[in-house]
N, CA, C and O atoms as a Maestro MAE file, in Angstrom:
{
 s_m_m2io_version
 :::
 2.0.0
}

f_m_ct {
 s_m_title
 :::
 protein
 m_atom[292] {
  # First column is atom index #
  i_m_mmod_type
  r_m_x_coord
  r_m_y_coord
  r_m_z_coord
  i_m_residue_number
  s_m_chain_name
  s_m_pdb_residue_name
  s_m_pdb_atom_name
  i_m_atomic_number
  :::
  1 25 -12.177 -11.903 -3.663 1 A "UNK " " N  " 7
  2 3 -10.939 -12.601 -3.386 1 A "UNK " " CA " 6
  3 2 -11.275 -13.886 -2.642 1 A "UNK " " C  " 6
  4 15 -12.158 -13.816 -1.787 1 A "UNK " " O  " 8
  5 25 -10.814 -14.783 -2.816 2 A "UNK " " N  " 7
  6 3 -10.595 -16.009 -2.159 2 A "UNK " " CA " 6
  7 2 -9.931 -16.082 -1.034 2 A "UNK " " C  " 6
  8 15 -8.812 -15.585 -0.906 2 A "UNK " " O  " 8
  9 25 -10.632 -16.790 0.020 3 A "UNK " " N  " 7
  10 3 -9.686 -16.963 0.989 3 A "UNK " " CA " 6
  11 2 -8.336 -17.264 1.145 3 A "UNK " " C  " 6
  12 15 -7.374 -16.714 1.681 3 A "UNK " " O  " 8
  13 25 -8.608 -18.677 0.295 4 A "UNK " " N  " 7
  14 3 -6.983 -18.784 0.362 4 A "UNK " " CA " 6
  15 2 -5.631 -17.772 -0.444 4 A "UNK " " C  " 6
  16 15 -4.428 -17.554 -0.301 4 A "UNK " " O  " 8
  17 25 -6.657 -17.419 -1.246 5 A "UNK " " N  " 7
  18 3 -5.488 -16.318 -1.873 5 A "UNK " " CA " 6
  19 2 -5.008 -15.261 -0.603 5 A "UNK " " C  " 6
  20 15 -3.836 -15.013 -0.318 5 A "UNK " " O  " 8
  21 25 -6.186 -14.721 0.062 6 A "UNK " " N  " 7
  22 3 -5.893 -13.841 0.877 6 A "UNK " " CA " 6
  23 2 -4.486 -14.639 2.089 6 A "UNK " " C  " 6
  24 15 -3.346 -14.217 2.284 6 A "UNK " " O  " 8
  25 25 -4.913 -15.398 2.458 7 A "UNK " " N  " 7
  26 3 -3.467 -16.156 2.954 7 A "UNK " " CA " 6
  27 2 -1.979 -16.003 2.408 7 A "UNK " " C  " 6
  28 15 -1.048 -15.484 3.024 7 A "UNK " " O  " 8
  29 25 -1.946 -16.447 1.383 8 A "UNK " " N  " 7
  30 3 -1.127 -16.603 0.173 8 A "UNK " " CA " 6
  31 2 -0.467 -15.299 0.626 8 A "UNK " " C  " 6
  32 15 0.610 -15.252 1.221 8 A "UNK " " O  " 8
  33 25 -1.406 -13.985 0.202 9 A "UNK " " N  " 7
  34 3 -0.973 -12.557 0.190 9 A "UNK " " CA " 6
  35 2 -0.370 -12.424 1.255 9 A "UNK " " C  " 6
  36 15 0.811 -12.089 1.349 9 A "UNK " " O  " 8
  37 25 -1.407 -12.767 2.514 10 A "UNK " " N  " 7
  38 3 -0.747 -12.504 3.814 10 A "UNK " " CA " 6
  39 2 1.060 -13.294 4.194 10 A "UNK " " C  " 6
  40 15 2.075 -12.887 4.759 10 A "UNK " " O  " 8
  41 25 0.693 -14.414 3.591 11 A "UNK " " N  " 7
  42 3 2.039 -15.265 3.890 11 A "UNK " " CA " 6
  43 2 3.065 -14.280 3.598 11 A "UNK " " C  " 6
  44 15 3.831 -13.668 4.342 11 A "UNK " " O  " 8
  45 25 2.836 -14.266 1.856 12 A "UNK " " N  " 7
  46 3 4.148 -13.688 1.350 12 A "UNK " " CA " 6
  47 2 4.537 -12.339 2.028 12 A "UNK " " C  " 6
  48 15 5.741 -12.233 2.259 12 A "UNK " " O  " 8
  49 25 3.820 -11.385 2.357 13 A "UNK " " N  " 7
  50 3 4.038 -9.972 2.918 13 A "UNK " " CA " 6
  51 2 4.790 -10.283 4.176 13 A "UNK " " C  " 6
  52 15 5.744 -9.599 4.546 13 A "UNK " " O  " 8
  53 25 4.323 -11.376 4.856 14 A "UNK " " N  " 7
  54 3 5.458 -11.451 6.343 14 A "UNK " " CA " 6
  55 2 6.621 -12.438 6.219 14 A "UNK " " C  " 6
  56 15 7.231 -13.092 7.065 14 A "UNK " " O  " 8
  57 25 6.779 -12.286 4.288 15 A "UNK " " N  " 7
  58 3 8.483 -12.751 4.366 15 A "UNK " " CA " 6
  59 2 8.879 -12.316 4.717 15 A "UNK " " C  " 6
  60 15 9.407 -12.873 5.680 15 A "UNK " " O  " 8
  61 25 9.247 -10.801 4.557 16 A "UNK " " N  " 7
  62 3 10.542 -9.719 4.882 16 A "UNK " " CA " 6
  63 2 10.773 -9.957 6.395 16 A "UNK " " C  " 6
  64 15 11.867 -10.258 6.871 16 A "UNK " " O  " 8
  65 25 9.555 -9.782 7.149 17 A "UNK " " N  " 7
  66 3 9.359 -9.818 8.843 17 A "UNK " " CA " 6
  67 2 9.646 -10.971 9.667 17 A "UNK " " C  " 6
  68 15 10.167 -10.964 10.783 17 A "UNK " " O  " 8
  69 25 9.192 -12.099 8.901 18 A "UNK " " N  " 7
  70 3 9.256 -13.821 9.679 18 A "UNK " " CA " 6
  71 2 10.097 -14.410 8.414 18 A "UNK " " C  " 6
  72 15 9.539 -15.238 7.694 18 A "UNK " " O  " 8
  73 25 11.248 -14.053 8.171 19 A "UNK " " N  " 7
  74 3 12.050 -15.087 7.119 19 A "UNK " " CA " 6
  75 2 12.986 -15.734 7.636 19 A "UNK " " C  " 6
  76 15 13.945 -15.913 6.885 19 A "UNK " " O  " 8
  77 25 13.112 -16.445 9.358 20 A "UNK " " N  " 7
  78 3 13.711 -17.345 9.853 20 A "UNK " " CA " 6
  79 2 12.333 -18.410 9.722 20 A "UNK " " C  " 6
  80 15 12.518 -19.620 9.852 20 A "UNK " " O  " 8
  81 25 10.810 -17.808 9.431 21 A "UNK " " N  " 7
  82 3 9.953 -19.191 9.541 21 A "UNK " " CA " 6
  83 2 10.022 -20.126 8.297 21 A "UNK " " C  " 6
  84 15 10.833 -20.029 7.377 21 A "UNK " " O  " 8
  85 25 9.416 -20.689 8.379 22 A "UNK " " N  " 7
  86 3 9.189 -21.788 7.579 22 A "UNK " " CA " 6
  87 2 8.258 -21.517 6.293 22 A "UNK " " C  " 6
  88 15 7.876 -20.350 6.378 22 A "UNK " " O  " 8
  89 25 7.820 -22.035 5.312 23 A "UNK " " N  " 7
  90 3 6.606 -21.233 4.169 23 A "UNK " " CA " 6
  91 2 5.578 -22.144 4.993 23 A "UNK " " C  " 6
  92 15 4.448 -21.666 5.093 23 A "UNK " " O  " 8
  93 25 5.764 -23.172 5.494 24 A "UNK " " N  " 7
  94 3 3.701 -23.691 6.166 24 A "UNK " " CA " 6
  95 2 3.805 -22.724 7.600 24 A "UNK " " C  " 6
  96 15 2.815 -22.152 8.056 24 A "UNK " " O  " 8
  97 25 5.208 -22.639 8.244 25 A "UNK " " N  " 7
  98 3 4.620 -21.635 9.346 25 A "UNK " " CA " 6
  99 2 3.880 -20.506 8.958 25 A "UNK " " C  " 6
  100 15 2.670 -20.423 9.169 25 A "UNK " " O  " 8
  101 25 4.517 -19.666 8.424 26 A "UNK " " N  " 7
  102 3 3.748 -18.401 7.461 26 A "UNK " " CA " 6
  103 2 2.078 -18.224 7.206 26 A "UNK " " C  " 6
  104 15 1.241 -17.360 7.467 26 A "UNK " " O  " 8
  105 25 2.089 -19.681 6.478 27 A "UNK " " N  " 7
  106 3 0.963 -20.020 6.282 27 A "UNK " " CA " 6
  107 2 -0.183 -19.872 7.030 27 A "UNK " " C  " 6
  108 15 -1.053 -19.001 7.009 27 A "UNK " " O  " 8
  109 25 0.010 -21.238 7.945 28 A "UNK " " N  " 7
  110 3 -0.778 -20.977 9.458 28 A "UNK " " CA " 6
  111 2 -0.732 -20.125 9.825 28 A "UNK " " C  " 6
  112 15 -1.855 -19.728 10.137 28 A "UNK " " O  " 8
  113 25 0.445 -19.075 10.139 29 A "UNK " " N  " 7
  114 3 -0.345 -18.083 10.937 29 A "UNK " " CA " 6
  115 2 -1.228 -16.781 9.887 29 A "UNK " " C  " 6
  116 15 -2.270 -16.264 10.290 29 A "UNK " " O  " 8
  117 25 -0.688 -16.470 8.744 30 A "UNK " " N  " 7
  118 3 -1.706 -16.261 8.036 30 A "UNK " " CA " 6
  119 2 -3.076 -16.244 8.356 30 A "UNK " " C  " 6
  120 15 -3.806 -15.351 8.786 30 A "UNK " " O  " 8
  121 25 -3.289 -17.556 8.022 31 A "UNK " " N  " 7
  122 3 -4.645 -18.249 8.075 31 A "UNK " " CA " 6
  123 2 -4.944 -18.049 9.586 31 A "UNK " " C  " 6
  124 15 -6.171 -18.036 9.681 31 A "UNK " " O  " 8
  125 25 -4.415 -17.899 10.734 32 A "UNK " " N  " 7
  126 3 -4.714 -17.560 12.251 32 A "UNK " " CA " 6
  127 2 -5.243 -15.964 12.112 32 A "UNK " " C  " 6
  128 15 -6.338 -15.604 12.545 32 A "UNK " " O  " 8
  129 25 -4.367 -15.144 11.495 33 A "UNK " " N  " 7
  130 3 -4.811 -13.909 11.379 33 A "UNK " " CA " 6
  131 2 -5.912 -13.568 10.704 33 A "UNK " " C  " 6
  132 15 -6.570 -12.626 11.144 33 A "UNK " " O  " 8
  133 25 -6.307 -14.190 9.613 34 A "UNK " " N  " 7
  134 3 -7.457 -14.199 9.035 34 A "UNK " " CA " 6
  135 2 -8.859 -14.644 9.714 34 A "UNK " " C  " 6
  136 15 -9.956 -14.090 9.632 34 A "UNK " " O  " 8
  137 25 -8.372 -16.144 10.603 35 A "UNK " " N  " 7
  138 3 -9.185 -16.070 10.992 35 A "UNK " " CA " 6
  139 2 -9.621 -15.335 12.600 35 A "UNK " " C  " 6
  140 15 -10.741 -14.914 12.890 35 A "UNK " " O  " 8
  141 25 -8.492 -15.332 13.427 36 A "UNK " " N  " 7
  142 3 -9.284 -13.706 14.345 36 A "UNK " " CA " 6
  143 2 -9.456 -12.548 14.010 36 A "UNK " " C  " 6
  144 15 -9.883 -11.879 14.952 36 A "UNK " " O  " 8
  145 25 -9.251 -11.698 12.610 37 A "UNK " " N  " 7
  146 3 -10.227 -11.039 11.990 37 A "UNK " " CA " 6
  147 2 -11.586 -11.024 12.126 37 A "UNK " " C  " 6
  148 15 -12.320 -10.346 12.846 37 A "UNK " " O  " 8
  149 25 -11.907 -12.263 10.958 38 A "UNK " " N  " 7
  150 3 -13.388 -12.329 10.695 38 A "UNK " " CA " 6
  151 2 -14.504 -12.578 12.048 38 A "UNK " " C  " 6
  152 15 -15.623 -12.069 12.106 38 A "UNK " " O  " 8
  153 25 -13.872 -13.521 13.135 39 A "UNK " " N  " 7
  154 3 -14.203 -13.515 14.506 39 A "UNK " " CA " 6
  155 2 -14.392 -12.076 15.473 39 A "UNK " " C  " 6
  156 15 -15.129 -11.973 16.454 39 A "UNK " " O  " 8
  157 25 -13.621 -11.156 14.969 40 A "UNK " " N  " 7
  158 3 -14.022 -9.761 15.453 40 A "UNK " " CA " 6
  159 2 -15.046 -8.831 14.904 40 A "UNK " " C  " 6
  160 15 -15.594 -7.772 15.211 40 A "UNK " " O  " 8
  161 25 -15.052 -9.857 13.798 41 A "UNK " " N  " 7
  162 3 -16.317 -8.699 13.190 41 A "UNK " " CA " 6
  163 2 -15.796 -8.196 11.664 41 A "UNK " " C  " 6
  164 15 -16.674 -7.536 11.109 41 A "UNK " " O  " 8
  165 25 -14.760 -8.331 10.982 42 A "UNK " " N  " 7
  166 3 -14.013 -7.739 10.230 42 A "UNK " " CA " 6
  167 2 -14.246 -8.645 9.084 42 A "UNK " " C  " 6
  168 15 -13.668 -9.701 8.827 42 A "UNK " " O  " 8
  169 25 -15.791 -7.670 8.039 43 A "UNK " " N  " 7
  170 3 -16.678 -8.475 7.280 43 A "UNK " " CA " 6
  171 2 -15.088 -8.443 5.936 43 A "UNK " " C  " 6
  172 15 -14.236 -7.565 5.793 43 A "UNK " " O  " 8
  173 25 -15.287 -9.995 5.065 44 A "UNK " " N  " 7
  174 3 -14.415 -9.978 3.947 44 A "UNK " " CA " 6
  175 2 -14.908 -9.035 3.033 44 A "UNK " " C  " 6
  176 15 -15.965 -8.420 3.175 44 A "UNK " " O  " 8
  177 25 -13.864 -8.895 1.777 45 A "UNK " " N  " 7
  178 3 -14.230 -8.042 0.565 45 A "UNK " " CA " 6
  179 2 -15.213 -8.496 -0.147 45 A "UNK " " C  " 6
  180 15 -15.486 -9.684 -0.317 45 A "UNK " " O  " 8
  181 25 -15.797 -7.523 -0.603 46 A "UNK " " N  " 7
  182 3 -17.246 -7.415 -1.359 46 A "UNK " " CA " 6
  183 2 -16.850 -7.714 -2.602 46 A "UNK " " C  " 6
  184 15 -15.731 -7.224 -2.748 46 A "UNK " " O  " 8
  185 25 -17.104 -8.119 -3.312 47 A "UNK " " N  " 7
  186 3 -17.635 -8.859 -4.941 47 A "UNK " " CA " 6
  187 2 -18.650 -9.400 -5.288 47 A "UNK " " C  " 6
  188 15 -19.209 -10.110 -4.451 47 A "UNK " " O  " 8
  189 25 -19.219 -9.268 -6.566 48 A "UNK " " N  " 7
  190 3 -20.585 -9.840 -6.907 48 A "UNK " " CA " 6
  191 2 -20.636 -11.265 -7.612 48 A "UNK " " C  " 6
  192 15 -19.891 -11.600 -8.533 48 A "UNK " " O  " 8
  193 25 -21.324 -11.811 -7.213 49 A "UNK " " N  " 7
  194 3 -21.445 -13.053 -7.654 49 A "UNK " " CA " 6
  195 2 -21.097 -13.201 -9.351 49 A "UNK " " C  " 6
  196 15 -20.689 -12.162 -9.870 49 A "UNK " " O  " 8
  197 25 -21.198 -14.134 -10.043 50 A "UNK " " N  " 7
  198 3 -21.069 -14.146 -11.160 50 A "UNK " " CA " 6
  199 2 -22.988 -14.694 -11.676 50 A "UNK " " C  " 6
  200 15 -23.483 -14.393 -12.762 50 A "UNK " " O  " 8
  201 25 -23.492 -15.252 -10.920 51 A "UNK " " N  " 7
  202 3 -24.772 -15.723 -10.755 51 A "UNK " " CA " 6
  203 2 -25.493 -16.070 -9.688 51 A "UNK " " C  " 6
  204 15 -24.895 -16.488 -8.696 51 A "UNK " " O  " 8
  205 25 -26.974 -15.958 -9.686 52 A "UNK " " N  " 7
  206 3 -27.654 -16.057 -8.045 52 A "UNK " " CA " 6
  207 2 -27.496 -17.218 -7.007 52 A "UNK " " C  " 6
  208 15 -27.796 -17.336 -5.819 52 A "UNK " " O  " 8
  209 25 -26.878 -18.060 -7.975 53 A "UNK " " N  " 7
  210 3 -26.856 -19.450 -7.179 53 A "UNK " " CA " 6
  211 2 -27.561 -20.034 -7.797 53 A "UNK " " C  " 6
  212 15 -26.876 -21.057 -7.800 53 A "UNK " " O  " 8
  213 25 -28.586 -20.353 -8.496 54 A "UNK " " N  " 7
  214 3 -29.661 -20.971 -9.208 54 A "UNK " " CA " 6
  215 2 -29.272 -20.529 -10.787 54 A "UNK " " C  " 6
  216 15 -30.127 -20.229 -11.620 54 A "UNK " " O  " 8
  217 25 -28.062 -20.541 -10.998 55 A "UNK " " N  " 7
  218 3 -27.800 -20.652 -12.463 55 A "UNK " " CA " 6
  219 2 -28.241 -19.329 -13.415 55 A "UNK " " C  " 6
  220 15 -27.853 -19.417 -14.580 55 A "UNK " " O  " 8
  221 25 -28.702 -18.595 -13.205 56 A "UNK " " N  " 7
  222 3 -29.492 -16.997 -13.398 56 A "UNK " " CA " 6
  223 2 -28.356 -16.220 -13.398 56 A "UNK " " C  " 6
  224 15 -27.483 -16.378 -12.545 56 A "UNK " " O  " 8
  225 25 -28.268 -15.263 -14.416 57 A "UNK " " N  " 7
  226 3 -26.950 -13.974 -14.433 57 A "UNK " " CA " 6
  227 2 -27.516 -13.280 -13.300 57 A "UNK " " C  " 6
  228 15 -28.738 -13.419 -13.274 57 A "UNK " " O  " 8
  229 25 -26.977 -12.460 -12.190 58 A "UNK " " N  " 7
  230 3 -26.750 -11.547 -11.163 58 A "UNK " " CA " 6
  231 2 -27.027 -11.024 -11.944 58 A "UNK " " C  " 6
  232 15 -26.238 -11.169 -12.878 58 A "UNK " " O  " 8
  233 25 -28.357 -9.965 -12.280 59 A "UNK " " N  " 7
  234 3 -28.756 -9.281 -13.145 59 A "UNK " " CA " 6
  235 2 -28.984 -7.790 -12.197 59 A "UNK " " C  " 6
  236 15 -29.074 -6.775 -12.888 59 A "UNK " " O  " 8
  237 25 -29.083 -7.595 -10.615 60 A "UNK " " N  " 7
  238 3 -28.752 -6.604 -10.131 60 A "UNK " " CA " 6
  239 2 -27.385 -5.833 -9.893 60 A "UNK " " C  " 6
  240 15 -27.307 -4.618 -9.710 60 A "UNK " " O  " 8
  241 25 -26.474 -6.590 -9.920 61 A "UNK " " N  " 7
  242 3 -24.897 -6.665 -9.642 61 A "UNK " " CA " 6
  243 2 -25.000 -6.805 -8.693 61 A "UNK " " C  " 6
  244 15 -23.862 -6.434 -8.406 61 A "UNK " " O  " 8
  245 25 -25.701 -7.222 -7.152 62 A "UNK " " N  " 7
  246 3 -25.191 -6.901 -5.810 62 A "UNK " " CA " 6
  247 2 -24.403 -7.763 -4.636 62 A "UNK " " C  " 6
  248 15 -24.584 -8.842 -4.072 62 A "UNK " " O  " 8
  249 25 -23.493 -6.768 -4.582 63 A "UNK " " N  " 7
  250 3 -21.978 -7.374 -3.995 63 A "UNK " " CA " 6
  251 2 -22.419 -7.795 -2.619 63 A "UNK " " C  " 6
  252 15 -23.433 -7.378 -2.060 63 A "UNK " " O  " 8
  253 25 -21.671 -8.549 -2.189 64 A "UNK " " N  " 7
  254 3 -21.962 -9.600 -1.363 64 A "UNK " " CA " 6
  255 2 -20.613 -9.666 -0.369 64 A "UNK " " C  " 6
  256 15 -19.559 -9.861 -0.974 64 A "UNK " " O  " 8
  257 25 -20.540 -9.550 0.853 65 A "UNK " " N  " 7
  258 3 -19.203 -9.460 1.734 65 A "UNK " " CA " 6
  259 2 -19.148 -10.794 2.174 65 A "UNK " " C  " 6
  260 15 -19.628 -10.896 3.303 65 A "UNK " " O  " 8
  261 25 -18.597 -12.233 1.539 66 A "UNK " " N  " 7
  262 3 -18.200 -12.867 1.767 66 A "UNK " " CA " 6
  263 2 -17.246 -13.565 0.882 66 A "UNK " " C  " 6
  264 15 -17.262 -13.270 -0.313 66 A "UNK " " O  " 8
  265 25 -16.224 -14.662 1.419 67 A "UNK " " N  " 7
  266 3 -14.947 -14.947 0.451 67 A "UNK " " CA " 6
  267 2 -15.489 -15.162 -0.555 67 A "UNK " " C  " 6
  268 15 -16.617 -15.624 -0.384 67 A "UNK " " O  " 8
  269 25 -15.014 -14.957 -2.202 68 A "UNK " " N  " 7
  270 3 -15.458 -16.046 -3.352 68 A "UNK " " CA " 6
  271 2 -15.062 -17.569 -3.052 68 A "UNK " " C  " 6
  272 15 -14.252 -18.023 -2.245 68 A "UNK " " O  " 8
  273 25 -15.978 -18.262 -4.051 69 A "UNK " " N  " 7
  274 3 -15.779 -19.868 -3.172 69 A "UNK " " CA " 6
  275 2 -14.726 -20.414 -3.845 69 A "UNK " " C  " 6
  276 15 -14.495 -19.974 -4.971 69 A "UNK " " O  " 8
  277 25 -14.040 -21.279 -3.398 70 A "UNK " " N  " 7
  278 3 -12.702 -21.613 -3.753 70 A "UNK " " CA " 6
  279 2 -12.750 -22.387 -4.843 70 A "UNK " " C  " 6
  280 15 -13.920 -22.482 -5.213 70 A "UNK " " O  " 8
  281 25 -11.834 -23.126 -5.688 71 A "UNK " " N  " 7
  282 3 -12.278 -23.783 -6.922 71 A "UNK " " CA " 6
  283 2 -12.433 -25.294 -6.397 71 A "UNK " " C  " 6
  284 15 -11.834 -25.922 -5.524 71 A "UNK " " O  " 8
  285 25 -13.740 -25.711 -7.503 72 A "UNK " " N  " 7
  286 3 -13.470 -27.192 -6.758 72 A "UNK " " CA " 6
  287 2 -12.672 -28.037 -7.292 72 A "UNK " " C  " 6
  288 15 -12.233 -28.945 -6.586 72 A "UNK " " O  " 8
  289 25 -12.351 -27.952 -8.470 73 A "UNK " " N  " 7
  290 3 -11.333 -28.995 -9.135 73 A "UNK " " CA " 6
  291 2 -10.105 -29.072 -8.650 73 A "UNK " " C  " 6
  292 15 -9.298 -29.863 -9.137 73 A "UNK " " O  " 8
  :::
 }
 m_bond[291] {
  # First column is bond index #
  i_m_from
  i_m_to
  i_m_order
  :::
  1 1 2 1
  2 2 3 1
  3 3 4 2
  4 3 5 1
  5 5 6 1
  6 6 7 1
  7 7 8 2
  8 7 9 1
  9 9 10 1
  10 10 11 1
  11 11 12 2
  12 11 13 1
  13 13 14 1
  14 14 15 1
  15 15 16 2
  16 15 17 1
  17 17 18 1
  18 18 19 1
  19 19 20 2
  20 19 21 1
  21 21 22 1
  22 22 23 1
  23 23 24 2
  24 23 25 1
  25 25 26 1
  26 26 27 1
  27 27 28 2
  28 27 29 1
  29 29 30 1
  30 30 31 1
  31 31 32 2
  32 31 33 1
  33 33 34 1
  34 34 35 1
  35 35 36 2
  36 35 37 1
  37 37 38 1
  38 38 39 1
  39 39 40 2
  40 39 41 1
  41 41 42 1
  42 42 43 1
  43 43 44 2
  44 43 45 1
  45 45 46 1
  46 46 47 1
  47 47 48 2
  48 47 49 1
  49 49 50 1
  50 50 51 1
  51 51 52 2
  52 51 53 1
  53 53 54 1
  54 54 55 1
  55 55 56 2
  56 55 57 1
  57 57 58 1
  58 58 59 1
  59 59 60 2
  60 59 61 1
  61 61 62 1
  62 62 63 1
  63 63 64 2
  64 63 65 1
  65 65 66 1
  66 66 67 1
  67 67 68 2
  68 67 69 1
  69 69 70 1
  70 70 71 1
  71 71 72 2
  72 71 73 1
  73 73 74 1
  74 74 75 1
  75 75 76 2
  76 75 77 1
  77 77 78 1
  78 78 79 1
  79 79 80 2
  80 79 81 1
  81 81 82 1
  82 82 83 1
  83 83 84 2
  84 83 85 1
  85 85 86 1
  86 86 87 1
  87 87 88 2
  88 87 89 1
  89 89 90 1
  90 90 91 1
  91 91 92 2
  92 91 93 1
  93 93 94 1
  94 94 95 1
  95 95 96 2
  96 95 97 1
  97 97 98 1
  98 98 99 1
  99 99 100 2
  100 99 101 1
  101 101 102 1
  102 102 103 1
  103 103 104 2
  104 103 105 1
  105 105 106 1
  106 106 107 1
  107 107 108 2
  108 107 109 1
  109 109 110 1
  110 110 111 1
  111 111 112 2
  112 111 113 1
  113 113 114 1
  114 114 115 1
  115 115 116 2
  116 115 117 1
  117 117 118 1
  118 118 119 1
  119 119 120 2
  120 119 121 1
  121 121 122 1
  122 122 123 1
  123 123 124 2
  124 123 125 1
  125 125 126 1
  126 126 127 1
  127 127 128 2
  128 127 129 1
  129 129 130 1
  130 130 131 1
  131 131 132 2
  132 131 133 1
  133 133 134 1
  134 134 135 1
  135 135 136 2
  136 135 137 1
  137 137 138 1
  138 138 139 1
  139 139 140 2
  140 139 141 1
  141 141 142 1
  142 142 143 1
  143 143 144 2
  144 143 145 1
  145 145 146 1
  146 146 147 1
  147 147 148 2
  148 147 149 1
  149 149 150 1
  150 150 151 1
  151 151 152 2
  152 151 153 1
  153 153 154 1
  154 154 155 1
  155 155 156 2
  156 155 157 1
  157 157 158 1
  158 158 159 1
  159 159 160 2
  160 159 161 1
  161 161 162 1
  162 162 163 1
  163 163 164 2
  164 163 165 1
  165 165 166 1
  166 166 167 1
  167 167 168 2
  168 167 169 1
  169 169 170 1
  170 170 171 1
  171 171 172 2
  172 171 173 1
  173 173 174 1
  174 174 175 1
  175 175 176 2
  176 175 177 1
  177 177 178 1
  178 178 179 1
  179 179 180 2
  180 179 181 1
  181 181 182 1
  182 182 183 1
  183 183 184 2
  184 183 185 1
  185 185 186 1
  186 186 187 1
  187 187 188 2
  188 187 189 1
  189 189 190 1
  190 190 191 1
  191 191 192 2
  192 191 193 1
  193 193 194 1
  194 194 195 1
  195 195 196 2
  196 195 197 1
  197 197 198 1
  198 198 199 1
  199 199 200 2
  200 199 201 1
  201 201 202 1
  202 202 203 1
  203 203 204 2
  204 203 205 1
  205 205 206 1
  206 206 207 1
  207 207 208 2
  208 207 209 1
  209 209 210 1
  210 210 211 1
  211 211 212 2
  212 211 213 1
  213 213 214 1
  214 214 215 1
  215 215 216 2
  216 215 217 1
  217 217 218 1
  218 218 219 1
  219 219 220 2
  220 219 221 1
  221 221 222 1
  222 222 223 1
  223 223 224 2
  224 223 225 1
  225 225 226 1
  226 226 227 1
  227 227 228 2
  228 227 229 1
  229 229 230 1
  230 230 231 1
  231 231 232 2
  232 231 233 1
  233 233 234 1
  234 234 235 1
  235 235 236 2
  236 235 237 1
  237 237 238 1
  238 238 239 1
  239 239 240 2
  240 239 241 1
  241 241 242 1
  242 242 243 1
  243 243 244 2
  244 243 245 1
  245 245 246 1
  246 246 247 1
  247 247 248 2
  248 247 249 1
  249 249 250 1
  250 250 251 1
  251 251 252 2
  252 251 253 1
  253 253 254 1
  254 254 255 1
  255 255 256 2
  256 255 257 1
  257 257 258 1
  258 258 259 1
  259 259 260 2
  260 259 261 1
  261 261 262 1
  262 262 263 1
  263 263 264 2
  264 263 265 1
  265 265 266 1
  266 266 267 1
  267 267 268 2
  268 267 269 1
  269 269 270 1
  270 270 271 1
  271 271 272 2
  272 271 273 1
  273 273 274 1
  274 274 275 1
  275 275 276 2
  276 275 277 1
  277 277 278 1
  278 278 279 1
  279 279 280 2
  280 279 281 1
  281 281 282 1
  282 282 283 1
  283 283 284 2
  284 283 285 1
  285 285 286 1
  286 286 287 1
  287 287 288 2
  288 287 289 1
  289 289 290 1
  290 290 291 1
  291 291 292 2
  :::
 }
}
C-alpha cells in the first residue's frame, strides 16, 4: 500500500467521527497519525517488490515492510 493511499483510507474512515472538519483537515491529521505510528515503531505493510531495484524480476518474492513508492507521474 502506498502511503498516501493509507491516508486517503484513514481520512475517509474519520468521516463519520470528524464530519464538522474540513476534507484537508482530515487529511493532515491522517497523515499526523500515520506519521506517530511509524515513529513508535509501527513497521508499514509488507509487499514484495515488483523488481530488485536494478531492473531484475524479485525472483525470491521477499516482502519488504516499507510503503510502496508513490507514482511519479
Amino acid at each position: 500500500m502506498k502511503r498516501s493511499d493509507a491516508v486517503k483510507e484513514l481520512a475517509i474512515s474519520l468521516m463519520s467521527r470528524l464530519s464538522e472538519w474540513e476534507k484537508t483537515e482530515r487529511l493532515k491529521f491522517a497523515d499526523s497519525l500515520l506519521g506517530d505510528l511509524e515513529v513508535i515503531g509501527m513497521l508499514p505493510p509488507s509487499w514484495i517488490p515488483k523488481d530488485n531495484g536494478y531492473g531484475e524480476p524479485n525472483g525470491f518474492n521477499i516482502a519488504v515492510n516499507e510503503w510502496e513508492p508513490e507514482d511519479e507521474h
